[in-house]
N, C-alpha and C positions, 0 to 999 in steps of 0.2 A: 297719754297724750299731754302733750305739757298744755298746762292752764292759755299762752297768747295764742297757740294752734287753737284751742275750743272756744276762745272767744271770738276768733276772727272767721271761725267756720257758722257758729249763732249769728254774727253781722251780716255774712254772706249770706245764711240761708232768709235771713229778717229782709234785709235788700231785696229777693226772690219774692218773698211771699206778698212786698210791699208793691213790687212791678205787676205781682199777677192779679191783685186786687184792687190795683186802678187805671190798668190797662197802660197807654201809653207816657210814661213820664219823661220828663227831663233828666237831665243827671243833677240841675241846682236842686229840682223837688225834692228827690234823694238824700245831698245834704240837708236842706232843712230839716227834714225828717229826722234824721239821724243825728245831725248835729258831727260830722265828721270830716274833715278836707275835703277837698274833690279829689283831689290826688290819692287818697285811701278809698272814695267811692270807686275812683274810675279802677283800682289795681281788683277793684271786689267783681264788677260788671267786666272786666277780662277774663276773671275766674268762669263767671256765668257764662260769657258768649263764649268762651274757648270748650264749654261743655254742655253747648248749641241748649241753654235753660232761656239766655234771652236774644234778641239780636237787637240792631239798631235801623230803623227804619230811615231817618233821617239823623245828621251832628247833631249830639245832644240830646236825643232821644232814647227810649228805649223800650222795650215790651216784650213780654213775654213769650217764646215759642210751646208750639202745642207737643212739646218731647213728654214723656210721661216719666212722672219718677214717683220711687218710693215715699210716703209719707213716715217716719214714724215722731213718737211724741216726745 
């Protein structure tokens, strides 16, 4: 796997685990957190909802669905 593919799948999976431990966030909460575009948040939360992990409740929102996935470390 090339090194930008496994960094952007760690951001992806950090955004995920960052929505499901504090329930409903914005997408700004998001960048602050991460320090990244919105434009790179929003292309990661496509990734998420097109693979029904979050959805969006309201614009600018978002939070995690109850789908079950694999954890590993």
């Amino acid at each position: 796997m090339k090194p930008s593919t496994n960094r952007m799948l760690t951001r992806i999976k950090s955004v995920y685990l960052f929505i499901r431990q504090n329930g409903t966030v914005t997408t700004q909460d998001i960048v602050d957190e991460f320090g990244i575009t919105p434009r790179t948040i929003q292309r990661d939360l496509n990734v998420l909802a097109y693979n029904d992990l979050v959805i969006s409740p309201s614009r600018g929102q978002w939070k995690a669905t109850n789908k079950k996935i694999k954890r590993t470390s």
